[in-house]
C-alpha positions as a printed Julia matrix, in Angstrom:
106×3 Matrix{Float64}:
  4.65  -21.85  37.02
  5.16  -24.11  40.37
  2.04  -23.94  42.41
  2.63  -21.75  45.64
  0.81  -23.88  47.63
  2.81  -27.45  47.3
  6.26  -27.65  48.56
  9.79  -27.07  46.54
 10.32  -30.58  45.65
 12.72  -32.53  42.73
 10.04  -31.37  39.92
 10.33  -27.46  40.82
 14.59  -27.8   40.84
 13.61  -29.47  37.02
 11.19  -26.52  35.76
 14.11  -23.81  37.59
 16.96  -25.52  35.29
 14.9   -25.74  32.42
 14.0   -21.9   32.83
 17.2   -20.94  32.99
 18.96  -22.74  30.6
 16.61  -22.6   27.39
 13.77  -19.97  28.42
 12.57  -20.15  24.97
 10.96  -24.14  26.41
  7.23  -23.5   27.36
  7.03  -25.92  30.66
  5.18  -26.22  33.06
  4.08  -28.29  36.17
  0.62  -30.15  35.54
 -1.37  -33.11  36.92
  0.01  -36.11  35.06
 -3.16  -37.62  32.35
 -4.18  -40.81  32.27
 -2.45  -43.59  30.35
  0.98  -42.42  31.24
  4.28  -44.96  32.87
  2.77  -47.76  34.86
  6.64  -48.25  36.36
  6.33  -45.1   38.33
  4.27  -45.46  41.8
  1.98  -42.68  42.15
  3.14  -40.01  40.52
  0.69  -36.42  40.64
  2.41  -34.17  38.98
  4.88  -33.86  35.52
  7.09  -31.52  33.95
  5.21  -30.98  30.59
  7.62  -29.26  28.0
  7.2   -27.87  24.77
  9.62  -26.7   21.98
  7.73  -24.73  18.95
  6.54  -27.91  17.3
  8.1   -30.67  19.61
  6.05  -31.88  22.1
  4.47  -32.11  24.85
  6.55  -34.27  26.17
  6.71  -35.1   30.04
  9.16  -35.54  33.19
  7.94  -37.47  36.4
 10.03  -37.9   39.27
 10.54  -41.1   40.42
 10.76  -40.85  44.02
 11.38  -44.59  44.57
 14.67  -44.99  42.33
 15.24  -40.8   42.6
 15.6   -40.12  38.91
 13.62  -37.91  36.5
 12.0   -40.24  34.23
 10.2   -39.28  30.75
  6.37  -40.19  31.18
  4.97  -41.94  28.29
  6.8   -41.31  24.68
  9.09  -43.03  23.02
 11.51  -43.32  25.68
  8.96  -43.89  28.55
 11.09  -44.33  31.48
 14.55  -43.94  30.44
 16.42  -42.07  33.27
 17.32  -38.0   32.98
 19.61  -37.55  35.97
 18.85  -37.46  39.61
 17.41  -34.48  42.13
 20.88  -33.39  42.79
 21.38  -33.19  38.86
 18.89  -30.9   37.1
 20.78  -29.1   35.22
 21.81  -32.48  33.63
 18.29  -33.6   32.88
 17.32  -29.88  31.87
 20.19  -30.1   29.14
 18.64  -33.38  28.12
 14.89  -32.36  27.77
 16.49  -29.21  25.74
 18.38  -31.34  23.69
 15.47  -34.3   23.23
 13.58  -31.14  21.96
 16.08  -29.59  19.73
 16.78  -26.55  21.3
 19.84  -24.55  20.72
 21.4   -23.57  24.05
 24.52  -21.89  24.7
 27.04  -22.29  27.23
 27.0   -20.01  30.19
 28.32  -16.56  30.63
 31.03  -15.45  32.44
């Protein structure tokens, strides 16, 4: 869960869209460990995720380019969609995991 003391920033939007469009994810917001992108300045905190058996595997945002970015991995910085568009990267960590999700309700 988002810490309550830190503001509502690109990271929270991410962990919202994943919550909402495949609860079944285990996520959450945690100090990024050592070893992780060197392309990304600074970063403090990821988006860790976690599908049964898949992962972790973790989302930075990239405040200089502003783009979520996988952190370390096989894909270590490839691009997931920008702050205005996380829904988009939520599909794509759901879908890099292998979870089913179904379209919306109306």
């Amino acid at each position: 869960m988002p810490d309550p003391e830190m503001e509502w920033g690109p990271l929270d939007a991410l962990y919202a869209a994943v919550w909402r469009l495949a609860p079944q994810i285990a996520c959450a917001i945690t100090a990024i460990p050592p070893g992780g992108d060197p392309g990304i300045q600074d970063p403090d905190r990821c988006l860790q995720v976690t599908y049964r058996f898949i992962g972790p595997e973790r989302v930075v945002w990239d405040a200089r380019l502003g783009v979520y970015r996988w952190h370390g991995g096989r894909d270590a910085g490839a691009h997931l969609g920008s702050d205005s568009d996380s829904d988009r990267a939520a599909a794509m960590i759901a879908d890099r995991l292998r979870v089913p999700i179904s379209p919306p309700q109306r």
